[in-house]
CHARMM internal coordinates of N, CA and C (Angstrom, degrees):
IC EDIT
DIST 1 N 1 CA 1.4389
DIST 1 CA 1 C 1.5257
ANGL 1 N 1 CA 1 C 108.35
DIST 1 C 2 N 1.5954
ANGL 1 CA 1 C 2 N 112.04
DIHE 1 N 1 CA 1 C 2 N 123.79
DIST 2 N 2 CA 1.8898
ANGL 1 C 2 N 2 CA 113.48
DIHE 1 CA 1 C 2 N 2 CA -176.57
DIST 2 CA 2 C 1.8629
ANGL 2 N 2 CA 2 C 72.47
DIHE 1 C 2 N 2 CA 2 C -89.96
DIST 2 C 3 N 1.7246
ANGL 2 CA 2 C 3 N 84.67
DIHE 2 N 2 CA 2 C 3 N -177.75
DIST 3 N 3 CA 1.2469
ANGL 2 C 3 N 3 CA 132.40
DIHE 2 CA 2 C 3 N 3 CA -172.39
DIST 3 CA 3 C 1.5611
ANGL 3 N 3 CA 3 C 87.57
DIHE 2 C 3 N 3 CA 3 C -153.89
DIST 3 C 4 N 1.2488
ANGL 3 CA 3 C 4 N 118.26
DIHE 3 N 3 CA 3 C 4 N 113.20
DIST 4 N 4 CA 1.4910
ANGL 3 C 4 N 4 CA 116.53
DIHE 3 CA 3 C 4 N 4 CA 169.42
DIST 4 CA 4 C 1.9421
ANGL 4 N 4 CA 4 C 90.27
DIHE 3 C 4 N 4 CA 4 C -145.51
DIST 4 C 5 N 1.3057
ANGL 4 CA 4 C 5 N 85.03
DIHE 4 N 4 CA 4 C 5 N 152.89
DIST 5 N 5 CA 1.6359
ANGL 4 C 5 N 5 CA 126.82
DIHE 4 CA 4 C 5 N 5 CA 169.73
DIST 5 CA 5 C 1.3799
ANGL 5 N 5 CA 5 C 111.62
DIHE 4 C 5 N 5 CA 5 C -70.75
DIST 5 C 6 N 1.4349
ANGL 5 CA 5 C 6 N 138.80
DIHE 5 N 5 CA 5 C 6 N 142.10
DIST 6 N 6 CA 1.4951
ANGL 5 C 6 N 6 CA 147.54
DIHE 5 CA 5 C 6 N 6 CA 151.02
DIST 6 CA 6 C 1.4637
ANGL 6 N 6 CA 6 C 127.48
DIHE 5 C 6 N 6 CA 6 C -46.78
DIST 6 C 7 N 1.4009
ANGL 6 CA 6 C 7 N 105.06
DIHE 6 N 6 CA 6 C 7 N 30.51
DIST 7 N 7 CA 1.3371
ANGL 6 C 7 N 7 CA 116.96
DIHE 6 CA 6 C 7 N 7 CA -178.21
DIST 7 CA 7 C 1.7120
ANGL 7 N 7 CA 7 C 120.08
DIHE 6 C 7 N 7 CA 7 C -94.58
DIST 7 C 8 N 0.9780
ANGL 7 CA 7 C 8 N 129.00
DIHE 7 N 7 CA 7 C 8 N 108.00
DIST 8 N 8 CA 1.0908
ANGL 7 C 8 N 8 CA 144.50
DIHE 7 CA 7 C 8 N 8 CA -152.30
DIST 8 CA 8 C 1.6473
ANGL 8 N 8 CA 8 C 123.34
DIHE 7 C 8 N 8 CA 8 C -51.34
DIST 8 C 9 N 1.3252
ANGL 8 CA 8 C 9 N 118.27
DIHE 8 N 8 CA 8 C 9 N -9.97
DIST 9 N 9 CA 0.9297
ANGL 8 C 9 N 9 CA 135.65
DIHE 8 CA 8 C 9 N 9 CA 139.52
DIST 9 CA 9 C 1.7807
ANGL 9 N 9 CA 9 C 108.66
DIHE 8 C 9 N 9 CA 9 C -47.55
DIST 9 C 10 N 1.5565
ANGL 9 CA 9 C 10 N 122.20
DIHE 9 N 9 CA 9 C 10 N -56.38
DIST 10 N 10 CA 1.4014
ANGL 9 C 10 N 10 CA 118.98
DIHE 9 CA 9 C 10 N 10 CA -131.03
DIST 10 CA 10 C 2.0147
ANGL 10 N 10 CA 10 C 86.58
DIHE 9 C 10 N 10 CA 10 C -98.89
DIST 10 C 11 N 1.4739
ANGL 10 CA 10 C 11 N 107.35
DIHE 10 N 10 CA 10 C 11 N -10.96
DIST 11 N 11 CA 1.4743
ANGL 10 C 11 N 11 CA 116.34
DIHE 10 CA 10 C 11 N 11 CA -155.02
DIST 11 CA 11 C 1.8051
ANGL 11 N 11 CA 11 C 92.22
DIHE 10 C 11 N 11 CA 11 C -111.94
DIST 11 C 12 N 1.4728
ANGL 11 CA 11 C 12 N 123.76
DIHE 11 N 11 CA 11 C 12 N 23.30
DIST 12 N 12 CA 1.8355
ANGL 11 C 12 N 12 CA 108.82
DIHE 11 CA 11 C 12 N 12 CA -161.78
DIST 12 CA 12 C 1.4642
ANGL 12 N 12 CA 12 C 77.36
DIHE 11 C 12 N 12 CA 12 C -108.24
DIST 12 C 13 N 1.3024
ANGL 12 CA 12 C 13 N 105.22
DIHE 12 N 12 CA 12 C 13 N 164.10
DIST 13 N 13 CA 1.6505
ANGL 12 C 13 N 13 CA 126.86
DIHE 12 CA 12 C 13 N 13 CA -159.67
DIST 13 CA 13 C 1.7127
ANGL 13 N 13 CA 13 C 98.16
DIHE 12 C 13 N 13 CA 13 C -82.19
DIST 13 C 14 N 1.4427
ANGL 13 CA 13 C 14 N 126.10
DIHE 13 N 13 CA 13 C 14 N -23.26
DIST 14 N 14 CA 1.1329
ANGL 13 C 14 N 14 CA 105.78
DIHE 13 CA 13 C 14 N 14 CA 167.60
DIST 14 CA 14 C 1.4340
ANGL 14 N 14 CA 14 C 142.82
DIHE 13 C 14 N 14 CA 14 C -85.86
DIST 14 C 15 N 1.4128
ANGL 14 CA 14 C 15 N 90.60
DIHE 14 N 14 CA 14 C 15 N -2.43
DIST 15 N 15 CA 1.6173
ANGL 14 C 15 N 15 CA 124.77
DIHE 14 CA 14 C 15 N 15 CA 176.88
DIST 15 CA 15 C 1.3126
ANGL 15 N 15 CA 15 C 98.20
DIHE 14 C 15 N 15 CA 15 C -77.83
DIST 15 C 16 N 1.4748
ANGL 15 CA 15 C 16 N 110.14
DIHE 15 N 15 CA 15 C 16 N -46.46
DIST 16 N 16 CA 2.1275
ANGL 15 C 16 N 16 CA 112.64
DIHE 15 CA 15 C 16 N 16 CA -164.85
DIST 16 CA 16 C 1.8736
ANGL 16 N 16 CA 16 C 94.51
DIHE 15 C 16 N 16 CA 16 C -65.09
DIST 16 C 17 N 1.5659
ANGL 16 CA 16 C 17 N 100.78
DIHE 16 N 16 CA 16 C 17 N -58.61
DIST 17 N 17 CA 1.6392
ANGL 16 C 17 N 17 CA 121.39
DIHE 16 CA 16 C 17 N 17 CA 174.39
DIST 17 CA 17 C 1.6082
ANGL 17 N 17 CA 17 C 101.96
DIHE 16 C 17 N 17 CA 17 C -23.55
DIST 17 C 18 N 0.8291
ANGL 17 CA 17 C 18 N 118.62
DIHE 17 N 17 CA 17 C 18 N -74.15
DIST 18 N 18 CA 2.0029
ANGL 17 C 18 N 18 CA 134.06
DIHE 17 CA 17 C 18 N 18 CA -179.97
DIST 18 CA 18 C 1.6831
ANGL 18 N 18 CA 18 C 102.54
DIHE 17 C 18 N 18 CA 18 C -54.11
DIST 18 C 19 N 1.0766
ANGL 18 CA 18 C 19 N 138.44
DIHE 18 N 18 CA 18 C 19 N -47.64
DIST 19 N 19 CA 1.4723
ANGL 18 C 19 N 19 CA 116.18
DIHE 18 CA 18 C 19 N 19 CA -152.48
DIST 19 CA 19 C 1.4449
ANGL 19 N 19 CA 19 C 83.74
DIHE 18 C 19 N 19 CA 19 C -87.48
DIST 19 C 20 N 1.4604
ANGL 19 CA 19 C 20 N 113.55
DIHE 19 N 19 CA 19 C 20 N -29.37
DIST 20 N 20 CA 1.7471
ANGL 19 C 20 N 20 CA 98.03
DIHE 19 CA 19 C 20 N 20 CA -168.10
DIST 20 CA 20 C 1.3601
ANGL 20 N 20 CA 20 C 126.78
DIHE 19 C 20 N 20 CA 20 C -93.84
DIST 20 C 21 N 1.6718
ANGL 20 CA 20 C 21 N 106.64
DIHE 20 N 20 CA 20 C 21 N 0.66
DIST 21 N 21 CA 1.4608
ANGL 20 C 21 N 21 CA 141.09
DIHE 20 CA 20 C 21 N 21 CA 158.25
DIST 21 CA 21 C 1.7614
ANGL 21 N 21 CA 21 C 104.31
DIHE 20 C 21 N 21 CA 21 C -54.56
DIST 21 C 22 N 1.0866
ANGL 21 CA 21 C 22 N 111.28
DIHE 21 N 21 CA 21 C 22 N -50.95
DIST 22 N 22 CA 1.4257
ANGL 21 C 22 N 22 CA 130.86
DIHE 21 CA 21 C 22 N 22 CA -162.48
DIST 22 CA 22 C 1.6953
ANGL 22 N 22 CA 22 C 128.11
DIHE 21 C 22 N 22 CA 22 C -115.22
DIST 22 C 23 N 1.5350
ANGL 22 CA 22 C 23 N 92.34
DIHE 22 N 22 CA 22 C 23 N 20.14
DIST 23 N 23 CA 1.5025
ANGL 22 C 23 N 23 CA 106.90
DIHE 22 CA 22 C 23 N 23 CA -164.76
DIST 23 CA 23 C 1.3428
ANGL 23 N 23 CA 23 C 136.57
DIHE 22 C 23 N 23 CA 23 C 37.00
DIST 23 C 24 N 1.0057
ANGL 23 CA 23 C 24 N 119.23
DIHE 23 N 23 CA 23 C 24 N 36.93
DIST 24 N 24 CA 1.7195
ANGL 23 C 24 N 24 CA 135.57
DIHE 23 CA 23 C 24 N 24 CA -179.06
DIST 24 CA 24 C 1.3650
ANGL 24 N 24 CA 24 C 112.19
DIHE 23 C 24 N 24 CA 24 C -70.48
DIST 24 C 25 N 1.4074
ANGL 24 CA 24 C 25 N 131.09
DIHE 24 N 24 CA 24 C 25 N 109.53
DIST 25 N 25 CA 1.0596
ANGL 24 C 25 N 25 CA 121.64
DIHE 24 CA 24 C 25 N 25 CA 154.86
DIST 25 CA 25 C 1.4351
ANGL 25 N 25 CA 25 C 145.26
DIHE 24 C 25 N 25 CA 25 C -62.36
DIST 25 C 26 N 1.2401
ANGL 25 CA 25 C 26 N 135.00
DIHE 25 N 25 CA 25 C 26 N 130.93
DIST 26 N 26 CA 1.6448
ANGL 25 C 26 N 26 CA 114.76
DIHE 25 CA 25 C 26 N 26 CA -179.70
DIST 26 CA 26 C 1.2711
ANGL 26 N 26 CA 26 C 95.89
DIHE 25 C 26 N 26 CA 26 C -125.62
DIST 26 C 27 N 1.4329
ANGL 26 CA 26 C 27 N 108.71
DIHE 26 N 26 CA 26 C 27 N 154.84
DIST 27 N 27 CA 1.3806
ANGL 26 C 27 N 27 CA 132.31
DIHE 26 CA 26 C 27 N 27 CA 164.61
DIST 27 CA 27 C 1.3363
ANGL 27 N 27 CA 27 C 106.26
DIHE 26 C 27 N 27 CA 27 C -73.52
DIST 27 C 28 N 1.5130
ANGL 27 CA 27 C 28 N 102.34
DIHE 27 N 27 CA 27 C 28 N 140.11
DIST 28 N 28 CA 1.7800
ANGL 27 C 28 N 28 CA 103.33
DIHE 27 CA 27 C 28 N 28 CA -174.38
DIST 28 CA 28 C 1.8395
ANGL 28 N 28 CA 28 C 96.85
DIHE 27 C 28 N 28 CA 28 C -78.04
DIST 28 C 29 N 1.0418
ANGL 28 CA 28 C 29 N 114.93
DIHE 28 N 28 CA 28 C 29 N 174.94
DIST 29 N 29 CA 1.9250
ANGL 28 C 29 N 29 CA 137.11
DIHE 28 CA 28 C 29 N 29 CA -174.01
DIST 29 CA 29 C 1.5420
ANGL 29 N 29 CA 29 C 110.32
DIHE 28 C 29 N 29 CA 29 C -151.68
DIST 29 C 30 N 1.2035
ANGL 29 CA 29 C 30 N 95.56
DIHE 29 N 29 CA 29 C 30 N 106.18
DIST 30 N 30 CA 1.5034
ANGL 29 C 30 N 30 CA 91.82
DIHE 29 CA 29 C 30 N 30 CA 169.78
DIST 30 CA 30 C 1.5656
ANGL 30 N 30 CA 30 C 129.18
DIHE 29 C 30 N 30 CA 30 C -63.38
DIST 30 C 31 N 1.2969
ANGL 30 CA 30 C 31 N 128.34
DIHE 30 N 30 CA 30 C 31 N 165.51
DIST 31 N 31 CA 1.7864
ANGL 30 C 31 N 31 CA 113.93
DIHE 30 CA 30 C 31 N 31 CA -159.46
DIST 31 CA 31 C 2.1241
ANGL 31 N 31 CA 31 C 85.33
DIHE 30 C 31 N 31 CA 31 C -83.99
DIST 31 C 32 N 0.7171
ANGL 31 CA 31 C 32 N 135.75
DIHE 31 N 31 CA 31 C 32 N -38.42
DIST 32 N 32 CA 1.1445
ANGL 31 C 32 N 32 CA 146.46
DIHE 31 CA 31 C 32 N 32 CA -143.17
DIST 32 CA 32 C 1.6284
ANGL 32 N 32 CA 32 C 108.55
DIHE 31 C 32 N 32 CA 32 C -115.25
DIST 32 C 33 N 1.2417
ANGL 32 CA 32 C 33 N 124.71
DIHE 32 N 32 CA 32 C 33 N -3.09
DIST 33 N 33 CA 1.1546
ANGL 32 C 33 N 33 CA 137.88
DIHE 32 CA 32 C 33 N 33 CA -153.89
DIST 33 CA 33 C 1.9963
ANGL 33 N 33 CA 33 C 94.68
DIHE 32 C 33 N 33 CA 33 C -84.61
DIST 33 C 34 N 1.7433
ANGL 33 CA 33 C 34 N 102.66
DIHE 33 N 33 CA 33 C 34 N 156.78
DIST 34 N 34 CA 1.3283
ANGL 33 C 34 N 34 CA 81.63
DIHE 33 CA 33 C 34 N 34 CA -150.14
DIST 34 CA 34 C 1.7797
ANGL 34 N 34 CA 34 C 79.16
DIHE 33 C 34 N 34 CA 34 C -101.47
DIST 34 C 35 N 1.7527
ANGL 34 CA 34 C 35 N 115.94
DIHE 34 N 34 CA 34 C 35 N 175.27
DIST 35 N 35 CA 1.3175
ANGL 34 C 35 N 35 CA 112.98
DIHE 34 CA 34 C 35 N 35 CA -152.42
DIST 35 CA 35 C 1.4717
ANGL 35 N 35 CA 35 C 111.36
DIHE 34 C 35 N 35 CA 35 C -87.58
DIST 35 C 36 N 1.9899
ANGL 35 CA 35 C 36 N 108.97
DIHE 35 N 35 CA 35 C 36 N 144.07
DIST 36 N 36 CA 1.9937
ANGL 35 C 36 N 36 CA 85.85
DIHE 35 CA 35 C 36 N 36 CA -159.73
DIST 36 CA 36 C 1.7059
ANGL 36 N 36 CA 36 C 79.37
DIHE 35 C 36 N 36 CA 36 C -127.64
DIST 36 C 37 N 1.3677
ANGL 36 CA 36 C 37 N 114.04
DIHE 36 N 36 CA 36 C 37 N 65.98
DIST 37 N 37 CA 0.9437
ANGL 36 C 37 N 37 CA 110.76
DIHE 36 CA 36 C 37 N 37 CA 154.10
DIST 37 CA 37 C 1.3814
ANGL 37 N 37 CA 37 C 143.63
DIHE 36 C 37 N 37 CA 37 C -74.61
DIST 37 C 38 N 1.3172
ANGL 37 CA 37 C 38 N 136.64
DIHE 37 N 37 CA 37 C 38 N 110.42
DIST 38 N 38 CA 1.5007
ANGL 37 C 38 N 38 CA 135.02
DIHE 37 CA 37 C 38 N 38 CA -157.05
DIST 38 CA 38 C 1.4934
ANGL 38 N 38 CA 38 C 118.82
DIHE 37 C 38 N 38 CA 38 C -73.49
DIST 38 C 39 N 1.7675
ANGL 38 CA 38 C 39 N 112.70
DIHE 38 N 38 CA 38 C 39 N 8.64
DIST 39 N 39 CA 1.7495
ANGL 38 C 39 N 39 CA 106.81
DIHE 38 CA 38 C 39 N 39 CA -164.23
DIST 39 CA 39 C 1.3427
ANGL 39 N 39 CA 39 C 80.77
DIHE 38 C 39 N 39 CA 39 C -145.04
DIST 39 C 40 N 1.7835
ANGL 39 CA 39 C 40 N 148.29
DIHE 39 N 39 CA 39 C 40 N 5.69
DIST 40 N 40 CA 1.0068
ANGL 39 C 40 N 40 CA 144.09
DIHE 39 CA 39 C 40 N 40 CA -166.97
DIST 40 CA 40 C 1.4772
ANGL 40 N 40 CA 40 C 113.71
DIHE 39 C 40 N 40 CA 40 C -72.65
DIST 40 C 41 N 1.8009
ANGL 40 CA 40 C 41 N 114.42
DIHE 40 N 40 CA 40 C 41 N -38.23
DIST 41 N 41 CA 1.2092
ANGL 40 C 41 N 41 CA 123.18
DIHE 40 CA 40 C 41 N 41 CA -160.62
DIST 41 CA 41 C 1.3097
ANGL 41 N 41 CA 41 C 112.59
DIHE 40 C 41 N 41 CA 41 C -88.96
DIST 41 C 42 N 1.7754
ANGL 41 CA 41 C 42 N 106.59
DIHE 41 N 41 CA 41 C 42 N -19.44
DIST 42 N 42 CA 1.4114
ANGL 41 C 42 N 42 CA 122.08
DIHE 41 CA 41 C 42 N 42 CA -154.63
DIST 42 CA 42 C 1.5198
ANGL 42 N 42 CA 42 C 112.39
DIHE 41 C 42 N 42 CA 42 C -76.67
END
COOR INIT
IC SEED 1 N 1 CA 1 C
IC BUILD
């Protein structure tokens, strides 16, 4: 299971094409969502 960001890289149709090619789950991300990075503060 990813955890990916709304970054346009992570959101292009051949990226969506592949995880669902390969059954990958992702956690949804809101566009606006604020950042929950776990090594950001450190």
């Amino acid at each position: 299971m990813f955890w990916q960001d709304n970054a346009s890289s992570h959101t292009a149709r051949v990226v969506q094409t592949f995880l669902n090619q390969e059954h990958i789950q992702t956690l949804p991300w809101l566009a606006f969502s604020p950042s929950m990075s776990l090594i950001e503060h450190a």
